[in-house]
C-alpha positions in Angstrom: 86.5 58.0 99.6 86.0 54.9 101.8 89.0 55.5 102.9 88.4 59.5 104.0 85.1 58.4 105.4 86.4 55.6 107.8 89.1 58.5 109.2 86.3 60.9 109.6 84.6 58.4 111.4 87.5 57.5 113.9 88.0 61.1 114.5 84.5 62.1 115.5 83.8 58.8 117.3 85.5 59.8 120.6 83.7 63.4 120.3 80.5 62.0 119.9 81.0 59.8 123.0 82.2 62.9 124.8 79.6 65.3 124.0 77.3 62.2 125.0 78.6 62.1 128.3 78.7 65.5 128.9 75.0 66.1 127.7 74.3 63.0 130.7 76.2 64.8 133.5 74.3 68.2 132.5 71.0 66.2 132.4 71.9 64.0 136.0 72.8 68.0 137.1 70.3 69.5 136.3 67.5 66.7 137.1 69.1 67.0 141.0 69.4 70.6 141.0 65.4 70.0 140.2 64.8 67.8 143.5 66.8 70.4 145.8 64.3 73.5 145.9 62.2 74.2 148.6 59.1 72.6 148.0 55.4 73.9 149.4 55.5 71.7 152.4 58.7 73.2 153.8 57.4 76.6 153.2 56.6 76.4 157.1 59.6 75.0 158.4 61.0 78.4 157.2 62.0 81.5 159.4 63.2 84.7 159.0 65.3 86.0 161.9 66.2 89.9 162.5 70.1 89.8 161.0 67.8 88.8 157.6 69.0 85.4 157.1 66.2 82.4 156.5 66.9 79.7 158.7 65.2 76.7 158.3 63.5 75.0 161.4 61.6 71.8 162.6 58.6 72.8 164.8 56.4 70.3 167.2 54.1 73.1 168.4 52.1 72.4 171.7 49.0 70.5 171.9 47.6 71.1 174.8 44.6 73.7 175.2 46.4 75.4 177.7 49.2 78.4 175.9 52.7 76.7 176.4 55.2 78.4 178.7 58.0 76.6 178.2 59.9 76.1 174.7 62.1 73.9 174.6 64.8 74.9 171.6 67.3 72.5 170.1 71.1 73.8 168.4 72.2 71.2 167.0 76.2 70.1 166.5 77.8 70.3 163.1 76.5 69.2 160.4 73.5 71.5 161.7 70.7 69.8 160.6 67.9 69.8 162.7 66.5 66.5 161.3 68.9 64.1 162.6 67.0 65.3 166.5 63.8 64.9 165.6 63.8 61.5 167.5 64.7 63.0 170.2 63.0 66.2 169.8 59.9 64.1 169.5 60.4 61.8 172.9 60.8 65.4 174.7 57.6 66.5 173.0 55.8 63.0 174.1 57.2 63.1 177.8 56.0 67.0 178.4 52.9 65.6 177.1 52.5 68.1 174.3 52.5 70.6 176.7 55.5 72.3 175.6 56.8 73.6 172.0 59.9 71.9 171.0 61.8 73.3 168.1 64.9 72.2 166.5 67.1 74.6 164.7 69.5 74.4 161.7 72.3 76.1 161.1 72.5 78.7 158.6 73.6 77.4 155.3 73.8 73.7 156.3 70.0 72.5 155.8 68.5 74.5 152.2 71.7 76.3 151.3 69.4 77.8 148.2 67.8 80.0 150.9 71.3 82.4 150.8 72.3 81.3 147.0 74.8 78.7 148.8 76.9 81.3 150.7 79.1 80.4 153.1 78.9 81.4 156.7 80.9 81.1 159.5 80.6 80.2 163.7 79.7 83.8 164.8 76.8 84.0 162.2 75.3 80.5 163.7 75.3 82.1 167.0 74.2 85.6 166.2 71.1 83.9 164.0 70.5 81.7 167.0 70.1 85.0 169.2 68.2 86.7 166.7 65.3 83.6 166.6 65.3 83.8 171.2 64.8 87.5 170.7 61.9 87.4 168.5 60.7 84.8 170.5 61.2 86.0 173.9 59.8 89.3 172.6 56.8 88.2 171.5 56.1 86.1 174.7 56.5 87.8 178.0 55.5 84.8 179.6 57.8 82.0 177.5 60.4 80.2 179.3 63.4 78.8 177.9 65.2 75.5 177.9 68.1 75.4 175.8 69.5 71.7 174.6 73.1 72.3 172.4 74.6 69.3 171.2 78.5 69.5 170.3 79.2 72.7 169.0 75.7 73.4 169.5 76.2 73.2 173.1 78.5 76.0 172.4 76.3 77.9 170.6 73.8 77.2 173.6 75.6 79.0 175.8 75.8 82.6 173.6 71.9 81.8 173.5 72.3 81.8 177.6 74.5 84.6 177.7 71.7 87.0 176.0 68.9 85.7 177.7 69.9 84.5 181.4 67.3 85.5 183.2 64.9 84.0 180.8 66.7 80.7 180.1 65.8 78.2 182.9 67.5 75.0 181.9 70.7 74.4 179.6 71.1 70.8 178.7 74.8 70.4 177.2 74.9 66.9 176.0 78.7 66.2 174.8 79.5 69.7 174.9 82.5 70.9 172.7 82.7 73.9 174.8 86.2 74.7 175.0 89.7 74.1 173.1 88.4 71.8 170.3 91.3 72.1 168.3 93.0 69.8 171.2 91.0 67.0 170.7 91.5 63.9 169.1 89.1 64.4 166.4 90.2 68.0 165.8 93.9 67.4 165.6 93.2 64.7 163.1 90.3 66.5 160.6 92.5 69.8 160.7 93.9 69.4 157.8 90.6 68.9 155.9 88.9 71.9 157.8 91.6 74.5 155.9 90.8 73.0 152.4 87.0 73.3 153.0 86.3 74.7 149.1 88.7 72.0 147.9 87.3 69.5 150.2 83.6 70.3 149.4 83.8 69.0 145.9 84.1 65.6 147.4 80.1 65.9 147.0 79.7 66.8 143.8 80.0 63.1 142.5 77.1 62.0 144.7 75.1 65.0 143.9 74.8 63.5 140.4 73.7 59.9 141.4 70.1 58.9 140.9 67.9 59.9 144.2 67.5 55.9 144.7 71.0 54.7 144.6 71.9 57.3 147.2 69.1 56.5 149.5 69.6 53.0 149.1 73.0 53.2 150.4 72.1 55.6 153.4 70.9 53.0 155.5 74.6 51.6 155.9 75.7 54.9 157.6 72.0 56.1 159.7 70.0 53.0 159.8 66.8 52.1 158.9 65.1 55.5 160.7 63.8 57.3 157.6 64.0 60.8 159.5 67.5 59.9 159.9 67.9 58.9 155.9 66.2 62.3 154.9 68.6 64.1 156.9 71.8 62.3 155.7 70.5 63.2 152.5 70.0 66.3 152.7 74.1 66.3 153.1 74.9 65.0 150.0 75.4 68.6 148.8 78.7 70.5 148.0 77.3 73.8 149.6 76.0 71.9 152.7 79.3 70.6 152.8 81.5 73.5 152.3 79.2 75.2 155.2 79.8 72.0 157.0 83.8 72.0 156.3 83.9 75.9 156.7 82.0 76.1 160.0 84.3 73.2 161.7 87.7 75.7 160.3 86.3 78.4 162.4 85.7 76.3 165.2 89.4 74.7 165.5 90.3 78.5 165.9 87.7 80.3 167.7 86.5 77.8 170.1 89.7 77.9 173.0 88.3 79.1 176.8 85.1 78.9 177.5 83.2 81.9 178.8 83.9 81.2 183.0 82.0 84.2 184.1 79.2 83.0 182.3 79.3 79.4 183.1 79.9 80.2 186.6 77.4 82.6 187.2 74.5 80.5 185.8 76.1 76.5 186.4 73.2 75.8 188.2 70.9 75.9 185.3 73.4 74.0 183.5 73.6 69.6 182.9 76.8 68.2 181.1 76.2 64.9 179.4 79.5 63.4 178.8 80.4 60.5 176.9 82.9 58.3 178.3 85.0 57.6 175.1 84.5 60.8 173.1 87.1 62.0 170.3 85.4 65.4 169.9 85.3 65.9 174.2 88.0 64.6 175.9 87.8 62.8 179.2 89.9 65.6 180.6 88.2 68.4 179.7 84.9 66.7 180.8 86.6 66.3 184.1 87.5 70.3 184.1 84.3 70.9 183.5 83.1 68.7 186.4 85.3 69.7 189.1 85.2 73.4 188.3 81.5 73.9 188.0 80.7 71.6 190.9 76.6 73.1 191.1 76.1 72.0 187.5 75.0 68.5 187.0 77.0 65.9 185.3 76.4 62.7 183.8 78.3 60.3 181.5 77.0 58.0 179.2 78.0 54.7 176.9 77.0 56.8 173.7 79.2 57.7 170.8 79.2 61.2 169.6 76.9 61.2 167.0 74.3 59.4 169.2 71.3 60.3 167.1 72.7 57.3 164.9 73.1 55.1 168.1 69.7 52.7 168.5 69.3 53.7 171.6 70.9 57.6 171.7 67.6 59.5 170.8 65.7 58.3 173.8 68.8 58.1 175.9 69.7 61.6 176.1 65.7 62.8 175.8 65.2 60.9 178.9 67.8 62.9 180.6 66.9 66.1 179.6 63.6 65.4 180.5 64.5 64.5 184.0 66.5 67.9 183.7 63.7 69.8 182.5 61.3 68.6 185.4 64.0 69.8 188.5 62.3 72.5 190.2 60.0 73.3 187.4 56.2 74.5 188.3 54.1 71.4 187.2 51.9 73.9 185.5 55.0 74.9 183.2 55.2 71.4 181.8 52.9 68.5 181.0 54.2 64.0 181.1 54.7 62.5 184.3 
């Protein structure tokens, strides 16, 4: 009987340490799953656009007594999370003296994938939602004037934004705009591979999404820095549905994003500023140079920024400064507030 017992002890020992861990990972699961609904205070950092998507947004309304004419609206690259701009969304808000709105916009199913029970969306959706938020905007507002700033992709997505609402539009500021054959670039040809094994690719997350909140912010500052906007954003990343979004979005890009749209760009360069980057994997200097010579009345500058300059010390202010400057060129002072 001793005997028996001692077997029937080494048999159920490993199941016993299985069904442990397994009752853990359920209980790390379900403890994050927990911490990623939207909470009260995001309620109004939520907004429903016309194609009846939610898209979450960060808002720095105008505080000036005086109704704002000018919004200034921010697309953001990929990942599309409007959190990583809020530095610079807040210098732009600080040199207009409050006297503009300034809104940053995520893209659909990269920032609170739980809004659309973590679908997947593609490039055409970012830009119709994108449309759909000017339109209720611009609708509402007879008066509002536009300035568009599209970072990356974004800048892309800028420009279909521009191509609804020309006449309403008055500044575009492009900063490292992937505009045109991104496939071609250095980045692209290298992360191609990834892009067309997004699903696969996405559970990379899933590992992280079951670490302790703590252990994942406390390694956050090694890849954003010490800004905690910049922490919150990276964090809200650390989710396979953000990332599959992420992955997915960047697959349609390598394959839709090839010309860009000449007749548009042309007809409206003047409202137009390229900021280029003068090493930039995602841009290269080539097609910055394209740009350049072929749309002589836009204005170009280049910069000593990486890419992802939001992460740079000095990239927030950087390119707020410029598209302050941009935002000020033959604008009524009464539009806009700063000095």
């Amino acid at each position: 009987m001793a005997g028996f017992q001692a077997l029937a002890s080494e048999a159920t020992a490993p199941v016993v340490v299985a069904s442990a861990l397994v009752l853990l990972i359920m209980a790390l699961y379900l403890r994050h799953a927990s911490r990623r609904r939207l909470v009260p205070s995001f309620v109004d950092r939520v907004v429903s656009v016309a194609t009846g998507r939610l898209m979450h947004h960060i808002v720095l309304p105008a505080t000036t007594t005086v109704r704002p004419t000018t919004l200034v609206v921010v697309v953001p690259g990929n990942p599309g999370v409007p959190g990583f701009y809020e530095p610079l969304m807040r210098r732009v808000h600080a040199l207009a003296g409050g006297a503009a709105e300034v809104v940053g916009l995520s893209h659909t199913g990269h920032s609170m994938p739980w809004l659309h029970a973590n679908a997947t969306f593609d490039l055409t959706t970012q830009i119709e939602d994108k449309v759909a938020y000017l339109d209720a905007r611009l609708r509402a507002d007879p008066h509002l004037q536009v300035v568009l700033v599209g970072h990356s992709i974004g800048a892309h997505v800028a420009l279909g934004m521009l191509a609804a609402w020309p006449h309403r539009v008055r500044k575009v500021a492009l900063l490292q705009p992937a505009v045109m054959h991104i496939a071609q670039s250095a980045s692209g040809k290298k992360l191609a591979p990834l892009f067309a094994q997004y699903k696969l690719a996405s559970w990379a997350a899933w590992p992280v999404e079951l670490l302790p909140t703590a252990w994942v912010k406390a390694l956050l500052p090694l890849f954003v820095g010490q800004n905690p906007v910049l922490q919150d954003a990276a964090y809200s990343l650390c989710n396979r549905h953000v990332l599959r979004n992420v992955l997915n979005m960047a697959r349609h890009e390598m394959a839709e994003l090839l010309d860009i749209d000449h007749g548009l760009v042309a007809a409206y360069q003047h409202k137009l500023s390229f900021v280029f980057s003068a090493k930039d994997a995602w841009v290269p200097t080539e097609f910055a140079a394209h740009l350049t010579h072929t749309y002589k009345e836009a204005q170009s500058t280049t910069v000593d920024l990486p890419h992802a300059f939001m992460i740079d010390p000095r990239g927030s202010d950087t390119m707020a400064d410029l598209v302050w400057a941009w935002m000020k060129q033959d604008c009524p002072s009464a539009a806009l507030g700063g000095s």
